[in-house]
C-alpha positions as CSV (number, residue, x, y, z in Angstrom):
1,X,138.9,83.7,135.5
2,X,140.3,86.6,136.6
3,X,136.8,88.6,136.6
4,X,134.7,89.1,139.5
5,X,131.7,88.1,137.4
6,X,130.5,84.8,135.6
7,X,131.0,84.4,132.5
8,X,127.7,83.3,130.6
9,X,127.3,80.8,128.5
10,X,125.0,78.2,126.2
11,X,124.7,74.8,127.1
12,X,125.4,73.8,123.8
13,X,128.6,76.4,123.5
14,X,129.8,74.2,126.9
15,X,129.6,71.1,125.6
16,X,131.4,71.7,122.1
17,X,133.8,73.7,124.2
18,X,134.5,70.6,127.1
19,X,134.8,68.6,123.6
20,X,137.5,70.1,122.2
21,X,139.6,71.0,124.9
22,X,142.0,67.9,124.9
23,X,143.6,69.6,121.4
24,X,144.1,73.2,123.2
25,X,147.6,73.8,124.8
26,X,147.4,72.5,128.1
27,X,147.2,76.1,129.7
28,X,144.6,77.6,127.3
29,X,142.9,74.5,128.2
30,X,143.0,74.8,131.9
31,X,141.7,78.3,131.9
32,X,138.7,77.4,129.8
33,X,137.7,74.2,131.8
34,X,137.9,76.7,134.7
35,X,135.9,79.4,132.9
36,X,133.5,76.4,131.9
37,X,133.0,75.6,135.6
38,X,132.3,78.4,137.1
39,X,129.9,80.1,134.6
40,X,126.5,80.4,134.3
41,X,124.7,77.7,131.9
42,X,121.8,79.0,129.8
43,X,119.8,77.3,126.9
44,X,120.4,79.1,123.3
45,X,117.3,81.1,123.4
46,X,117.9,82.5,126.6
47,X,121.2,84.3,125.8
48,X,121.5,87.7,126.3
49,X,122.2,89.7,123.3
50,X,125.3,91.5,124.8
51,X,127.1,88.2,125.6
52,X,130.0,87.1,124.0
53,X,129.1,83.3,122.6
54,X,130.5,81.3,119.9
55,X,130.0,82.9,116.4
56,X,129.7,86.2,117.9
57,X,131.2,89.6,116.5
58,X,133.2,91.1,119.4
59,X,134.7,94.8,119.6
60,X,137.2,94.5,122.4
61,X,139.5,96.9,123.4
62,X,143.2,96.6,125.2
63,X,143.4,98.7,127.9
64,X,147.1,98.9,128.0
65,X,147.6,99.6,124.3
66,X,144.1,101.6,123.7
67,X,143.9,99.1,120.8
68,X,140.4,98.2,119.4
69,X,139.8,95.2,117.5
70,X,137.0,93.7,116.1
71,X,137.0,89.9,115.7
72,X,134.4,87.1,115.0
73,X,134.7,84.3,118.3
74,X,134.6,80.4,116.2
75,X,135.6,76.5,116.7
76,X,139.0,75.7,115.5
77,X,137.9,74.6,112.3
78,X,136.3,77.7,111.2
79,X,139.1,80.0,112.0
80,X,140.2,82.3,109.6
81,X,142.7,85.2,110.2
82,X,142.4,86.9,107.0
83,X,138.9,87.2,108.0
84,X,139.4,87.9,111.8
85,X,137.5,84.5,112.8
86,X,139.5,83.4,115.7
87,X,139.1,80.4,117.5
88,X,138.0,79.7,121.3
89,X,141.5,78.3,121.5
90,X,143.0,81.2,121.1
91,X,144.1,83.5,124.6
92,X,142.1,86.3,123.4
93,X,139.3,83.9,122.1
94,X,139.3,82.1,125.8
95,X,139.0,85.5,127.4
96,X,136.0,86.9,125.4
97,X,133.8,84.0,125.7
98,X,131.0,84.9,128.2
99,X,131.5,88.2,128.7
100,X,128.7,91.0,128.6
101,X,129.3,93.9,126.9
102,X,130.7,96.9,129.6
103,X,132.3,93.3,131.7
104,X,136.5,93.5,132.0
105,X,138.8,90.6,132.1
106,X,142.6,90.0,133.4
107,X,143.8,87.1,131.4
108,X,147.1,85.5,131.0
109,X,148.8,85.4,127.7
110,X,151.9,83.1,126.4
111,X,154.4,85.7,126.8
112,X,153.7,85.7,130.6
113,X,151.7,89.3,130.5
114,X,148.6,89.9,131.5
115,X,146.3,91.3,129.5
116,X,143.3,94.0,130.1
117,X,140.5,93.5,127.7
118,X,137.2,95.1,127.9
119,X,134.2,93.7,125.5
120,X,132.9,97.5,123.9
121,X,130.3,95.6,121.9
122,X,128.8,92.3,120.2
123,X,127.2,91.4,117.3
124,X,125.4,87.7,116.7
């Protein structure tokens, strides 16, 4: 959303994604089905190494704040704070996935701000 570009991702990412979007918030839910239909579907192997998928190891940074944060992009289950595994269900998790690295994205948050965040770099 929000991002002139489409986001890229695995058929098998979408389909565990479309899965467990009935246990998202309804508008973190919304803006991933959206994000889910409008991106470009590619098999596992043909992912391009600077795209955010699940699992991945993003460096983001917040454009407002100058804050960089590294955090590792997993399903609900797996999430781990302590460990910085956040889930997809997350607003900044729903925002990375798909992105190249260099790619920019407006996205809304909770509080009703919009946040700037820029994927610096990704790790599989």
């Amino acid at each position: 959303m929000l991002n002139n570009e489409k986001p890229i991702i695995t058929q098998t990412n979408r389909e565990k994604i479309a899965s467990i979007l009935p246990i998202a918030r309804e508008d973190i839910a919304a803006l991933l089905e959206e994000e889910l239909e409008r991106a470009t579907i590619v098999s596992d192997e043909d992912l391009p190494t600077d795209v955010v998928s699940m699992d991945s190891t993003v460096k983001f940074l917040d454009l407002e704040t100058n804050k960089e944060s590294i955090v590792q992009l997993v399903f609900p289950q797996d999430t781990n704070i302590a460990e910085n595994k956040i889930s997809i269900l997350t607003p900044v998790g729903s925002a990375l996935i798909g992105l190249r690295v260099g790619q920019t994205i407006n996205w809304p948050f909770p509080n009703g701000k919009m946040k700037q965040l820029k994927v610096t770099s990704v790790t599989k």
